[in-house]
KOLVO-720732 format. One record per residue (C-alpha): x, y, z. Coordinates in steps of 0.02 Angstrom, whole numbers, padded with zeros to 5 digits, always signed. Layout:
BEGIN
XYZ;...
//
This chain:
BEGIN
+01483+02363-01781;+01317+02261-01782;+01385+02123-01821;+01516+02106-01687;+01415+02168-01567;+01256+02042-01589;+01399+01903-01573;+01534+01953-01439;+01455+02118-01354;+01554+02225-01420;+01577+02315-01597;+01736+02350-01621;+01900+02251-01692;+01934+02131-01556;+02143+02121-01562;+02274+02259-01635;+02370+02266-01784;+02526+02196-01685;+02432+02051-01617;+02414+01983-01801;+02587+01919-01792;+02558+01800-01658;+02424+01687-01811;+02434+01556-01893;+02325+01570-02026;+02251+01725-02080;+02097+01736-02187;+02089+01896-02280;+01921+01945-02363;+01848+02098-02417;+02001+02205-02389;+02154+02242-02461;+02284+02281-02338;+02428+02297-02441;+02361+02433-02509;+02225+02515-02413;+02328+02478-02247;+02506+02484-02304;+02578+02506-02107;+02481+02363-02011;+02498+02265-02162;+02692+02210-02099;+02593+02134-01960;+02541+01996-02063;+02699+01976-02143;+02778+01968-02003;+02692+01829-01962;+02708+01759-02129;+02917+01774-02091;+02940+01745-01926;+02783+01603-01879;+02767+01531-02042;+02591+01595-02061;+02484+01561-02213;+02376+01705-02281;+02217+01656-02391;+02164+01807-02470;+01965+01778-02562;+01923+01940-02666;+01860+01958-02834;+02015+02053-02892;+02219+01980-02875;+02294+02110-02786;+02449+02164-02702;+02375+02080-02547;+02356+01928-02660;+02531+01940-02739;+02605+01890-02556;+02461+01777-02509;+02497+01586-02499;+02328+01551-02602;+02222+01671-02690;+02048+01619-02697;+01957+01745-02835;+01780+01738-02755;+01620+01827-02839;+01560+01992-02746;+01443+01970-02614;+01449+01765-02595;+01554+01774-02435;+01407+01703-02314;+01452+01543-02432;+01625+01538-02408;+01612+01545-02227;+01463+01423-02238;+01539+01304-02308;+01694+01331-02193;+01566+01297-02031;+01495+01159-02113;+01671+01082-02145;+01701+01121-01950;+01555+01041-01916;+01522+00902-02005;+01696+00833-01970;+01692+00860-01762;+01837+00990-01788;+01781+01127-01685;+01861+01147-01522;+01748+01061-01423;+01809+01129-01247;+01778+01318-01303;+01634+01302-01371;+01533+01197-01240;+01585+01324-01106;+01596+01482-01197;+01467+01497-01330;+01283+01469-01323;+01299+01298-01428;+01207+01236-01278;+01062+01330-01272;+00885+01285-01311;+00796+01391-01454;+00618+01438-01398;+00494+01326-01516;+00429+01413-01653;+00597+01435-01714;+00590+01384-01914;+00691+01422-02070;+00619+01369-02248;+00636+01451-02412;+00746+01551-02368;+00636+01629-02247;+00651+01640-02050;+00497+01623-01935;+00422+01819-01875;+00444+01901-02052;+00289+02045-02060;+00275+02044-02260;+00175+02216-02254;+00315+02296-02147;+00438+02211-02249;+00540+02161-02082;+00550+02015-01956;+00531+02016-01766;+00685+01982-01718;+00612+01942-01531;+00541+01780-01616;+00719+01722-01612;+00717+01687-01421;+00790+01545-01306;+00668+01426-01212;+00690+01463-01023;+00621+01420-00836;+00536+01488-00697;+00696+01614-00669;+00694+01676-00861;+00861+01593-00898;+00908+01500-01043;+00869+01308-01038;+01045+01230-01084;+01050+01037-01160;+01180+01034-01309;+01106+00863-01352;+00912+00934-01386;+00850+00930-01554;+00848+01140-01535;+01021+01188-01456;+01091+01314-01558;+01242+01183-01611;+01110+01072-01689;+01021+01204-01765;+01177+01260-01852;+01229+01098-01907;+01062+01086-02001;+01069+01252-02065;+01231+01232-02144;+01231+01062-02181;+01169+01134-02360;+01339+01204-02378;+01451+01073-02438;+01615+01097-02563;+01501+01074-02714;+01356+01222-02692;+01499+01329-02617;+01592+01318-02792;+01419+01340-02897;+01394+01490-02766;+01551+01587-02761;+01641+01518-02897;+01762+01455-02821;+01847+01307-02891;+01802+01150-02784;+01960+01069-02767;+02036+01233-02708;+01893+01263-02562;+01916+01095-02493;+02088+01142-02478;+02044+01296-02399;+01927+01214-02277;+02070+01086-02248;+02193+01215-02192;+02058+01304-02077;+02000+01159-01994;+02159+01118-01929;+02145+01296-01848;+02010+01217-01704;+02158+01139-01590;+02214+01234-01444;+02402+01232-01530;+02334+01326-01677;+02249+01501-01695;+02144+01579-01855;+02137+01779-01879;+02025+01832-01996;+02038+02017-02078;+01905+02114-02153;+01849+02297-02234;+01731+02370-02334;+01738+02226-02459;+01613+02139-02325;+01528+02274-02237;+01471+02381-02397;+01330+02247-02459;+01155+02235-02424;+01211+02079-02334;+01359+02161-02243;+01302+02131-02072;+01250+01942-02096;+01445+01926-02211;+01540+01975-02056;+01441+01881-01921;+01489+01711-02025;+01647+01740-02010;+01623+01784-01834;+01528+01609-01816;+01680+01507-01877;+01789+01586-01751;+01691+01534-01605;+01685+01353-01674;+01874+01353-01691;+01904+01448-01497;+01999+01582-01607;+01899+01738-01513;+02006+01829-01379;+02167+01745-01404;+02326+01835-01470;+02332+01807-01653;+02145+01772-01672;+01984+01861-01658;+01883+01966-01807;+01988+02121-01866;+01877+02243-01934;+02030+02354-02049;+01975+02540-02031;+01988+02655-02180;+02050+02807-02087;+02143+02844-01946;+01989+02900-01834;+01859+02789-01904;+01843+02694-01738;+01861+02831-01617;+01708+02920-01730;+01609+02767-01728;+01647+02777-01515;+01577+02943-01495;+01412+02919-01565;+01429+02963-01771;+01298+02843-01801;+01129+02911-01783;+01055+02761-01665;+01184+02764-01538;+01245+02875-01394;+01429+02880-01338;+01493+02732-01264;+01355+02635-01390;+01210+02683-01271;+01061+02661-01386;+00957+02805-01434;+00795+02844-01312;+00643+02802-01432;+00469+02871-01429;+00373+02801-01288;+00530+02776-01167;+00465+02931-01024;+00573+02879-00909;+00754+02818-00891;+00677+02650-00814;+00562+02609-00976;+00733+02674-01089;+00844+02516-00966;+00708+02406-00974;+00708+02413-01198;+00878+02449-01212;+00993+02345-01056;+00994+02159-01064;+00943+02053-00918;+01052+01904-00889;+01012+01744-00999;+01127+01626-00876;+01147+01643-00691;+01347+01660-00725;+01328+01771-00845;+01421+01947-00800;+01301+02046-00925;+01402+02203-00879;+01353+02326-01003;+01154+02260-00944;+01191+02292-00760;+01292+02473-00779;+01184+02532-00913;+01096+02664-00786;+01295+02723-00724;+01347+02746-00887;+01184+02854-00945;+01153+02951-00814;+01345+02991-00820;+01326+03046-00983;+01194+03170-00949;+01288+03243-00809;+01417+03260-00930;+01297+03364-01037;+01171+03457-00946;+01256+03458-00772;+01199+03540-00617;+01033+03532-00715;+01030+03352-00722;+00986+03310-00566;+00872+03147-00498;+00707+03222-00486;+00708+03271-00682;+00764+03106-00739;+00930+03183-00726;+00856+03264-00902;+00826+03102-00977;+00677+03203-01076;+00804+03326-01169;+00882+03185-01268;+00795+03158-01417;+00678+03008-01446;+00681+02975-01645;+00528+02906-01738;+00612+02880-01895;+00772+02797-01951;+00882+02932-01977;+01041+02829-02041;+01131+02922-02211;+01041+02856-02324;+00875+02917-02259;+00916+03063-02235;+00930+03115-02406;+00789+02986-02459;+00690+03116-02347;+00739+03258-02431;+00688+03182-02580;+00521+03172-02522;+00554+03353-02479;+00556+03317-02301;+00743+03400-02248;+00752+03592-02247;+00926+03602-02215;+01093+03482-02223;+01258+03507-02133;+01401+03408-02191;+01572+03415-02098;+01701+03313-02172;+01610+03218-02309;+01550+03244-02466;+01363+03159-02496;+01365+03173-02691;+01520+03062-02706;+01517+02945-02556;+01345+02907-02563;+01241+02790-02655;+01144+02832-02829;+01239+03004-02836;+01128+03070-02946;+00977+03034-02845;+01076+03125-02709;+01108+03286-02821;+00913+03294-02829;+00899+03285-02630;+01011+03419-02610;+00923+03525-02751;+00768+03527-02661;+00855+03583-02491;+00833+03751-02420;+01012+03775-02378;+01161+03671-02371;+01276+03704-02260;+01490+03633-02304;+01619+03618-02159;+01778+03565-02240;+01950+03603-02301;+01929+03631-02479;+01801+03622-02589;+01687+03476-02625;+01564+03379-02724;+01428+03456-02613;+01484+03617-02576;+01475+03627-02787;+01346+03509-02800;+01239+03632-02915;+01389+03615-03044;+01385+03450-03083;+01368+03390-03275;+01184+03395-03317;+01118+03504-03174;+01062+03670-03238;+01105+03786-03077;+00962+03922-03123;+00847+03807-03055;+00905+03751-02904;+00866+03865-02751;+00958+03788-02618;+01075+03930-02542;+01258+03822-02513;+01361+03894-02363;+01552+03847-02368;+01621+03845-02196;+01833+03818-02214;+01885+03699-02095;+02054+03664-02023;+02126+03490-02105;+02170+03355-01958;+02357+03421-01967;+02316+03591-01923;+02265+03551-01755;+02314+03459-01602;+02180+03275-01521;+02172+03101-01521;+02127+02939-01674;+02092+02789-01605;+02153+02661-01738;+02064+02500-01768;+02129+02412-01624;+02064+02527-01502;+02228+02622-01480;+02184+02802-01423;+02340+02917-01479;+02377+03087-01485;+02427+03198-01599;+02516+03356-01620;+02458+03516-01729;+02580+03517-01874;+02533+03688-01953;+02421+03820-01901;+02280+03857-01970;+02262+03948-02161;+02138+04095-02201;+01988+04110-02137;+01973+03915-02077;+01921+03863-01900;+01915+03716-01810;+01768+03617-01861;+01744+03604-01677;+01729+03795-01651;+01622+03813-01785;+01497+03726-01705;+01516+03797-01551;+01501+03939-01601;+01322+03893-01702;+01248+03821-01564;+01299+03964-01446;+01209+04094-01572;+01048+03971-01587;+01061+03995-01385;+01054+04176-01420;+00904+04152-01522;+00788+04062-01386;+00854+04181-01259;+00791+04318-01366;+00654+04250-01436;+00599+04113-01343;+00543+03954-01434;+00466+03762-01422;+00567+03644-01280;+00702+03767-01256;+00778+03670-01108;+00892+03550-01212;+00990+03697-01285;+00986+03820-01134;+01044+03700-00998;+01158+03627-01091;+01346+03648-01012;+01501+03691-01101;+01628+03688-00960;+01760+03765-01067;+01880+03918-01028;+01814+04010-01207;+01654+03911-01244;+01684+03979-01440;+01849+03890-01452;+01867+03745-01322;+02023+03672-01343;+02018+03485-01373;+02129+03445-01218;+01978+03515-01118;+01853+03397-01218;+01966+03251-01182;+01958+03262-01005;+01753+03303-01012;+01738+03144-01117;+01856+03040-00997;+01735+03099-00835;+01755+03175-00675;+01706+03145-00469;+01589+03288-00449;+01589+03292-00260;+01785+03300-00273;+01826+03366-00446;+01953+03242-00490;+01950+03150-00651;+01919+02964-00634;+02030+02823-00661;+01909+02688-00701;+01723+02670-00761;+01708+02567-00627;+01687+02706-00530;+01543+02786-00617;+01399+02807-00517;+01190+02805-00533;+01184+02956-00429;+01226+03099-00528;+01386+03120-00420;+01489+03070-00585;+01498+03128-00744;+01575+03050-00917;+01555+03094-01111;+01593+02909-01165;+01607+02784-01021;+01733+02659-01117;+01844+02819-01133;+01863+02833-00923;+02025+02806-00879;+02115+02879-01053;+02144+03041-00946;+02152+03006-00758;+02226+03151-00624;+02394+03100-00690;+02371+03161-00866;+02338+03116-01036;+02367+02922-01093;+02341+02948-01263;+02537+03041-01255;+02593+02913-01192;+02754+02815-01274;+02856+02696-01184;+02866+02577-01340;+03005+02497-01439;+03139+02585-01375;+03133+02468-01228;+03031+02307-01255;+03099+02206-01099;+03033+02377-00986;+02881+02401-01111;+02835+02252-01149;+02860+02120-01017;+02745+01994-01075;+02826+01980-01249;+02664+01996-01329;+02699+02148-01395;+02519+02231-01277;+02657+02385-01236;+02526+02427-01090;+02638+02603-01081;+02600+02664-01270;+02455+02777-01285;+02295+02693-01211;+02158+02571-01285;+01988+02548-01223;+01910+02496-01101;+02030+02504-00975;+02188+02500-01077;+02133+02314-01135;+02227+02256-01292;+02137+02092-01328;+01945+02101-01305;+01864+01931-01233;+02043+01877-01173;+01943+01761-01021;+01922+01652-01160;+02103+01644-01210;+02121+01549-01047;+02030+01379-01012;+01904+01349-00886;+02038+01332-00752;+02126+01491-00811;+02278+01394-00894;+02318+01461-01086;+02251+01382-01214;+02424+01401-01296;+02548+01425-01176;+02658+01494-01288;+02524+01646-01333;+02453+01692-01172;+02333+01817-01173;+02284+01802-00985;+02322+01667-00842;+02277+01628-00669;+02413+01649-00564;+02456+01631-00378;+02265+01712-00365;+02270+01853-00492;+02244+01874-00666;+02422+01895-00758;+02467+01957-00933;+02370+02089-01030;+02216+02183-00935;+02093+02048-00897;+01926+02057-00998;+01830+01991-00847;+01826+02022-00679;+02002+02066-00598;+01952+01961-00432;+01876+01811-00489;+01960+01664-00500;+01924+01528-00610;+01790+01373-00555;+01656+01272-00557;+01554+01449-00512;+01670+01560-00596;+01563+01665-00724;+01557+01654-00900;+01723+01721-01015;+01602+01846-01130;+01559+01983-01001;+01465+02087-01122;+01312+01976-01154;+01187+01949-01062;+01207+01737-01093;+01406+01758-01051;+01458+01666-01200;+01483+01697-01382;+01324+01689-01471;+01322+01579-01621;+01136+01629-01639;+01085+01793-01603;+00925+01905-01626;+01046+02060-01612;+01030+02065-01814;+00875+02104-01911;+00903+01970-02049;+00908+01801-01963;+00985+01731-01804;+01104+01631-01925;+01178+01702-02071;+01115+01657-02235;+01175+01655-02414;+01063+01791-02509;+01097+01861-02680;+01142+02048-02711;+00975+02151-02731;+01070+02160-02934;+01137+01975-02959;+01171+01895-03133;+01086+01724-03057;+00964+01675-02957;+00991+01606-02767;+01038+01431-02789;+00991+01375-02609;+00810+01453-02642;+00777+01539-02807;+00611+01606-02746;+00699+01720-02606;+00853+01758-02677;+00892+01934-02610;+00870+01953-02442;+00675+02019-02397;+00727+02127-02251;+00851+02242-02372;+00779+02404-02345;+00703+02471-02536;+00708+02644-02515;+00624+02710-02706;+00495+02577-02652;+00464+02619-02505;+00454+02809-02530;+00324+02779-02679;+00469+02786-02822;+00512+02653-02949;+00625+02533-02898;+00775+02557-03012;+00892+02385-03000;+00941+02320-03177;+00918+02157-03227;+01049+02038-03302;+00965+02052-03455;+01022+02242-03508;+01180+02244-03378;+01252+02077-03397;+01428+02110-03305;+01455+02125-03088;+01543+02265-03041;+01631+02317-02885;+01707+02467-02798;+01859+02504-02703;+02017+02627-02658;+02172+02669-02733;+02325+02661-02617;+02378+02841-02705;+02217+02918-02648;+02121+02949-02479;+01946+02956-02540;+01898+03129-02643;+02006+03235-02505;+02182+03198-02609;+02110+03255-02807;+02171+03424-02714;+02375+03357-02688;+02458+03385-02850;+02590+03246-02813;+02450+03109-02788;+02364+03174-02918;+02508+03157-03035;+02547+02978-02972;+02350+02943-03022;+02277+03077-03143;+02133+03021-03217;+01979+02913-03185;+01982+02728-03248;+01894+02565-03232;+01971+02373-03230;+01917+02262-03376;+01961+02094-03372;+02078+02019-03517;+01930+01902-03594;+01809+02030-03591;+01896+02161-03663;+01926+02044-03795;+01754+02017-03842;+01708+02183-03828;+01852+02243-03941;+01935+02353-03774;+02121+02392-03755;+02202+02492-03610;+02164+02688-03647;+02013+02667-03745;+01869+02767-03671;+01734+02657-03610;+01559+02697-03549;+01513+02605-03393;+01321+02600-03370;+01182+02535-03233;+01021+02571-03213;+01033+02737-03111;+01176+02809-03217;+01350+02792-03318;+01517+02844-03285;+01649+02878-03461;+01809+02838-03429;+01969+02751-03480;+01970+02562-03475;+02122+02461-03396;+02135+02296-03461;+02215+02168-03334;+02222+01982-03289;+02177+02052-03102;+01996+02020-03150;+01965+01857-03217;+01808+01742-03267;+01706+01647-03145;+01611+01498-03172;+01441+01514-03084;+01327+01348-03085;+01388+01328-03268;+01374+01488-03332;+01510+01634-03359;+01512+01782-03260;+01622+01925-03289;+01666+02052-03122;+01738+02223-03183;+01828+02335-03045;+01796+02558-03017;+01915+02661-02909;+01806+02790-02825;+01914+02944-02798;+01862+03047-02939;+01724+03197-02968;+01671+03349-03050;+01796+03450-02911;+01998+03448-02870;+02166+03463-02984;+02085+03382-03138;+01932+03395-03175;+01797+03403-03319;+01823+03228-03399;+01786+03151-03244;+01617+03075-03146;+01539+03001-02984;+01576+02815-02958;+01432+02812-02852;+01321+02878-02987;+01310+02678-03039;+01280+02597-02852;+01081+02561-02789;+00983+02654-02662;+00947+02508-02528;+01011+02473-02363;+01076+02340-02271;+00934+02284-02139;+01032+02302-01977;+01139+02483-02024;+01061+02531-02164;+01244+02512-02257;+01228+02542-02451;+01266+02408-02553;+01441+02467-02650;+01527+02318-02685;+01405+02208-02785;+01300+02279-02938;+01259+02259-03105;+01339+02357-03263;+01362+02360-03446;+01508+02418-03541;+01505+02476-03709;+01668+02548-03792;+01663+02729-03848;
//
């Protein structure tokens, strides 16, 4: 989300599964769609089938992604920002960018402020006590009116900036990098070069395999780079498709599951911010270019102040701040990770968990099993039992000293009741309740409901500090214990409150309290005339559904904002509004009006000379190659894994990145990363297609299908360590060891590493001390570090260092 959203405005996958059929090339890394996304996976093949399309696929392990691929580039864990380095540099160096697109819609142009510097591997503004950069160092020069001075040709426009910084990135230091045979990269970088004319569009897909590092943030913003080089963003068949691991993933991220944000990606108030004017002027961008749209910037105050309306109403009102004081104002990162680093410290009195289990999706497991022993209470929402809601039963724990008291709260599984997933292109769709409810469980929903309206009780009854947040708040619903998701739908999509009529459009949220809207990108997925999300008018008819052949189906379900199905689509059209491609329109100026899928960009304006920028989300109007939205460096940069097997070859000195957040060191606790020394071997995570996390060790025929906990051994170590599929191995870092059986396989293979060999082993994740089988098995996660990526805080999963010893 970070990533994205520092580069194009927005955080989300830019296209839709469909789209994918309309590349050329697709570059695959860090996922495994064949697998983990079986369905949208026959998205790229179709356009393998029917378009010719060639799929790279770059992962450490061949897979059934890989089996179909055209070339399979085996690629150590965690060296993706040299891949794509190398890729821009190849892009660069050789003038194949698309040289239209990126002079008018990125910020090549732009002039970086002076000061700007990058040595050592070390950006200018880096606090070494705080352990953290000022990312406001990384600034554009500007005049008298606080825009950005624009001269591509200066020594300091971003485009020349980048060519220096990746100029370090040719074929040869990629290969000692990633490992990576040279011959084979140049032949990648061949085939996406190509991908910069206006006949030709790039997709790249990604997961986990990219966000899960310490780096994860700075991986998918390189990628993100190359696309704006090559004009691939908001054209059909390009853009950066973030894969989803569940079907809701997106539509959570949406609503606010991330501690930092508020719905609609409204940042969180911070301490200091008394006023919804101070919160605008941290928090909304002003414009960078004088044809910038900077939309989100310039609505920020509609789309907050329709948000508390949405919560507090009649309450809310414009001599309070329209309650701008009852949201809270954290101090304190309060991301997953810290939150259990604080109750470490012994910090958290109380955890609730709804829908995940902390001991086995979380980093350093066992470090986690001690945060939740020194809890108060722990508090379970979920179907069956869990990890966490048994976390006192766990091999080694003695339960007769732990004192937390565990509540288990049965929750209704997402078939046993009716709502929407949005899918990872956007796609808002409802669903139907399959079976009703078992036993005691209740929607997770009611439950807490029904919690907060009995902590109401309490400061009714017995008063209490800043009671207003919880007594004013509204619940509009017909049984405020059991509001029925159709009623939070429509509360979410936003109403007129002078008329009562749901809106249409976000456009016409208001600053005046007279609107109200519990996620402004969701207004307009349930207007007067019902709910979107049901709708279907899809295949059935594709000359009626579909009339622009692009396969957008504008009449199936609803994807935000504004039932868009290609974000940044302005740019899919050149400066005069003509398709790059006229074969894959996304949108063109015709006979006055924007035609083809729902313009990204104002409906009105035409293209010209005045026109304003195609990126309407940034405050510069263009994609930004460099961008201070990270916290690691307004250009991506190679760094090492916090737990490498070699040092950084660009700049041994700085090899890991110095903004990863440390969390044992930071809290006063030995740092616990291994050292090549005593784990000599790279290990990396990832999901089975016959599981869904830990949920499915509790479905006999999955369980069946995969039984028992294993890891992946590669043929030519398992040789030297004397390993043959079956035998039980013992898998060891420096925070823990799992014992398991060991699957020998040519999936896994050597890698040659600036002349030395490195070995990469693989662990499936689903397994724990709770489902079907059980006993024999451990936490995956009781091997993987404590430390956060600098931007989100993400855990570093995919890239860490082992042993393995046979039993």
């Amino acid at each position: 989300m970070v990533s994205l959203a520092a580069t194009f405005g927005r955080g989300a996958m830019t296209n839709h599964w469909r789209d994918i059929r309309h590349a050329d090339l697709i570059l695959v890394n860090g996922a495994n769609p064949a697998e983990a996304h079986p369905v949208g996976f026959r998205w790229l093949m179709r356009a393998k089938l029917d378009r010719a399309a060639k799929i790279i696929h770059a992962d450490p392990r061949f897979t059934r992604t890989s089996a179909v691929a055209d070339t399979y580039v085996r690629i150590r864990t965690g060296t993706d920002v040299a891949y794509f380095g190398g890729l821009i540099n190849h892009v660069l160096a050789n003038r194949l960018y698309h040289d239209d697109y990126v002079r008018w819609a990125t910020n090549a142009g732009f002039v970086v402020k002076e000061g700007y510097a990058f040595e050592d591997g070390m950006f200018n503004g880096f606090d070494e006590e705080q352990g953290v950069y000022d990312a406001t160092s990384w600034a554009y020069e500007t005049d008298e009116d606080g825009h950005a001075r624009i001269d591509l040709d200066h020594p300091r426009s971003v485009l020349n900036l980048l060519r220096e910084h990746y100029r370090r990135y040719d074929p040869d230091t990629v290969a000692r990098i990633t490992g990576i045979p040279r011959e084979q990269f140049v032949e990648v970088a061949r085939q996406v070069g190509e991908m910069g004319r206006p006949d030709k569009v790039m997709t790249i897909v990604y997961a986990v395999g990219l966000t899960h590092h310490t780096t994860g943030v700075q991986l998918i913003r390189s990628g993100a780079i190359l696309q704006l080089l090559l004009g691939n963003m908001g054209r059909p068949g390009g853009g950066m498709n973030a894969e989803r691991g569940h079907a809701n993933i997106q539509g959570n991220t949406d609503h606010a599951i991330s501690w930092d944000i508020l719905p609609g990606y409204l940042r969180v108030p911070a301490p200091g911010q008394k006023d919804i004017d101070g919160y605008l002027a941290a928090s909304a961008t002003a414009k960078a270019h004088p044809r910038a749209v900077n939309f989100f910037g310039e609505n920020y105050r509609r789309y907050l102040v329709s948000l508390l309306k949405a919560w507090y109403g009649d309450d809310a009102t414009k001599d309070n701040e329209f309650a701008f004081d009852y949201l809270p104002k954290p101090a304190v990162n309060s991301s997953w990770i810290s939150i259990f680093d604080q109750a470490l410290r012994g910090r958290m009195q109380g955890v609730m968990l709804s829908g995940m289990t902390a001991t086995s999706i979380g980093p350093d497991s066992n470090q986690v099993l001690q945060a939740l022993s020194k809890l108060k209470w722990l508090c379970v929402m979920d179907p069956f039992a869990t990890t966490s809601s048994e976390f006192w039963q766990a091999p080694g724990l003695d339960p007769a000293k732990i004192q937390t008291e565990v509540f288990m709260l049965p929750a209704t599984h997402w078939i046993e009741k009716d709502g929407s997933f949005t899918n990872s292109g956007r796609w808002v769709q409802w669903k139907d309740q399959v079976l009703p409810p078992e036993g005691e469980a209740r929607h997770d929903h009611w439950i807490l409901a029904e919690l907060f309206l009995r902590v109401r009780d309490l400061y009714e009854s017995q008063g209490g500090k800043f009671p207003d947040p919880v007594l004013r708040m509204e619940l509009p619903y017909r049984n405020q214990r059991k509001p029925e998701l159709d009623e939070i739908a429509q509360e979410i999509n936003g109403r007129d409150l002078r008329t009562g009529r749901r809106l249409s459009t976000f456009a016409d949220l208001g600053e005046d309290g007279t609107t109200s809207a519990g996620d402004w990108i969701y207004t307009g997925h349930y207007p007067e005339e019902g709910n979107l999300a049901k709708r279907r008018d899809g295949v059935q008819d594709p000359a009626a559904n579909d009339p622009t052949g692009m396969g957008f189906y504008p009449g199936w379900a609803w994807s935000w904002p504004a039932n868009r199905r290609v974000l940044y689509n302005r740019a899919s059209a050149d400066e005069d509004g003509r398709p790059w491609d006229p074969e894959r329109p996304g949108i063109a100026w015709q006979n006055g009006q924007w035609v083809g899928d729902v313009p990204d960009y104002p409906a009105t304006a035409g293209p010209g000379a005045d026109a304003p920028l195609p990126f309407i989300m940034t405050a510069e109007g263009v994609g930004r190659l460099f961008s201070n939205g990270v916290a690691d460096g307004p250009f991506p940069e190679h760094y090492e894994p916090i737990e490498s097997p070699v040092a950084n070859l660009l700049h041994p000195e700085v090899s890991a990145t110095p903004a990863a957040f440390r969390y044992d060191e930071r809290a006063g606790r030995p740092n616990r990363f291994g050292t090549v020394a005593d784990y000599p071997y790279v290990a990396t995570s990832y999901r089975l297609t016959e599981h869904e996390h830990y949920v499915t060790q509790n479905v006999e025929h999955l369980v069946q299908l995969q039984p028992e906990a294993f890891v992946e051994v590669p043929a030519g170590l398992a040789r030297e360590k004397g390993i043959e599929t079956g035998d039980r191995v013992r898998v060891s870092s420096m925070r823990g060891r799992l014992e398991v059986r060991a699957v020998v396989t040519r999936r896994l293979g050597p890698l040659d590493i600036d002349g030395r060999q490195v070995w990469q082993i693989g662990i499936p994740i689903h397994w724990g001390f709770v489902g079907i089988n059980t006993g024999q098995h451990w936490l995956a996660n009781a091997l993987t570090p404590f430390v956060g990526d600098a931007s989100s805080r993400t855990p570093e999963y995919k890239a860490f260092l082992v042993n393995i010893e046979k039993l």
